[in-house]
C-alpha positions in Angstrom: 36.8 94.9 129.9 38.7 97.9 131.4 37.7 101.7 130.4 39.6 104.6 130.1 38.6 108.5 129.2 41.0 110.7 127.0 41.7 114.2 127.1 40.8 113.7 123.0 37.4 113.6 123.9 37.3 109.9 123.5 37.0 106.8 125.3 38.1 103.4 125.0 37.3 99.6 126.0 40.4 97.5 126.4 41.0 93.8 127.2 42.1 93.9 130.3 43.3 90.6 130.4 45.8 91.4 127.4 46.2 95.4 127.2 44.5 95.4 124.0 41.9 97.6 122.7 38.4 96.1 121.9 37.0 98.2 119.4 36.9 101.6 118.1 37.2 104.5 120.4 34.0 106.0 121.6 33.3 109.1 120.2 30.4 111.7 120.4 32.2 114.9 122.3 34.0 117.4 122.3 36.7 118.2 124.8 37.9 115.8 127.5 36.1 113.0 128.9 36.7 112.8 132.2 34.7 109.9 133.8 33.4 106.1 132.7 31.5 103.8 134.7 30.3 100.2 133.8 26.7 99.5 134.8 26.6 96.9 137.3 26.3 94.0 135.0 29.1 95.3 132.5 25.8 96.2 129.7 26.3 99.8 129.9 29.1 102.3 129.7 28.3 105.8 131.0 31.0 108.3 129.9 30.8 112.5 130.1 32.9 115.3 130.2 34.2 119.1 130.3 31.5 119.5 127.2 28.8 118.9 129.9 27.2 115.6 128.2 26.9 112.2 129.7 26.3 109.3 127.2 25.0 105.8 127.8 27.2 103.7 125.2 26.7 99.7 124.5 29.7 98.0 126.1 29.0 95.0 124.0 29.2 96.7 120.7 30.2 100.2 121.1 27.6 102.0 119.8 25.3 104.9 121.8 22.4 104.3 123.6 19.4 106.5 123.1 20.2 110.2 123.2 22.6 112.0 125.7 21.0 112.7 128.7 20.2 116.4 128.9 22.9 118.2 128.2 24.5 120.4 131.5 25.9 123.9 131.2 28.9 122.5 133.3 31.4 119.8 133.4 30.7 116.4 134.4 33.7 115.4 136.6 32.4 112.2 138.2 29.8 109.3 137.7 28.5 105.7 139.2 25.7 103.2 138.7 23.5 102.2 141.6 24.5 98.5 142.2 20.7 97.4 141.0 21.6 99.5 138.0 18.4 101.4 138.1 20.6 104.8 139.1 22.9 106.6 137.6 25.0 109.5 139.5 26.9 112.0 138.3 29.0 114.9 139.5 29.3 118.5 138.1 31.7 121.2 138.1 29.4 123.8 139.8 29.1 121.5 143.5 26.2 119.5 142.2 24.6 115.6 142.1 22.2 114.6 139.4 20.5 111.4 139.4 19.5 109.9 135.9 17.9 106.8 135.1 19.5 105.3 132.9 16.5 103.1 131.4 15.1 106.6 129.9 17.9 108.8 129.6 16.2 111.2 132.3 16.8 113.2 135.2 15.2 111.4 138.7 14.7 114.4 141.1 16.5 117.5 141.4 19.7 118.4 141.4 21.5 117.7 144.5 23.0 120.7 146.2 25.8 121.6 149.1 29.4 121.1 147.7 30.9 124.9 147.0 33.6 123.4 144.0 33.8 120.5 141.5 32.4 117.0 142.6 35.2 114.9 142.2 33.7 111.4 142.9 30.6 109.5 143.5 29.8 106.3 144.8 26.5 104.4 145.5 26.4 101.9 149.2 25.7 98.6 148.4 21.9 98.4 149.0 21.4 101.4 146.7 20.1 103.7 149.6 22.9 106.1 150.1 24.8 107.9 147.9 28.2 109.5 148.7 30.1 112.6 147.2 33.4 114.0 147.5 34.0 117.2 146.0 36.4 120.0 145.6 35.7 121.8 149.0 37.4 118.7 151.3 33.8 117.7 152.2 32.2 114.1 151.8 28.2 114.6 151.8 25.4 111.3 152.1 22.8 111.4 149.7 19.5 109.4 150.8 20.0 108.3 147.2 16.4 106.1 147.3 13.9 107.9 149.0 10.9 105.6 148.4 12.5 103.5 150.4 11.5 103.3 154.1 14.2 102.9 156.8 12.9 99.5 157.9 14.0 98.3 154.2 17.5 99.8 154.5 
């Protein structure tokens, strides 16, 4: 399966192996969705947007997961799973980080400060431990992303 976001406030699940679309769109905004991610094993499809929601959808069957996770005052501009799956990222307009677990639907910590624009990407390293942003003011910034975890584990 491929994902796409739509300005239309929709998103969509496509064969990638034939261009065609699996499914109904995926629905539950309003405004732009500007970001999907697949959860590590391809369960879970996270999408959000400029109306400041993030939602956990099926991939299997298209249908939500749970409630949104709580709603932001901002736009969400960018979002990842952990590669264990047990984290999800996402990026606001505002120069911030959230980290949700996706299990629950809630936030894990607070909110992740130090870009001065939009966070434009984020991406987990492969043993879950660090998390990376990129964001609107040319600056990449490392996230300890795991902090129960000690450095002789990393």
């Amino acid at each position: 399966l491929l994902a796409t976001a739509a300005v239309d406030g929709t998103a969509r699940l496509w064969n990638a192996a034939t261009g065609q679309p699996v499914g109904n769109p995926l629905t539950r905004r309003t405004g732009p969705v500007h970001t999907a991610a697949f959860s590590p094993n391809g369960a879970l499809l996270a999408t959000a947007g400029m109306d400041g929601t993030a939602r956990l959808w099926n991939a299997g069957s298209g249908q939500p997961v749970g409630n949104p996770l709580a709603r932001q005052t901002n736009q969400v501009s960018a979002m990842a799973f952990s590669p264990n799956g047990t984290l999800l990222a996402s990026g606001h307009d505002e120069g911030t980080v959230r980290l949700w677990d996706p299990a629950t639907g809630q936030p894990v910590g607070i909110p992740l400060t130090g870009h001065t624009g939009t966070v434009f990407a984020v991406a987990f390293s492969p043993d879950d431990a660090v998390l990376a942003s990129a964001g609107q003011d040319s600056t990449v910034r490392l996230w300890v992303a795991l902090p129960s975890r000690s450095p002789a584990d990393r």
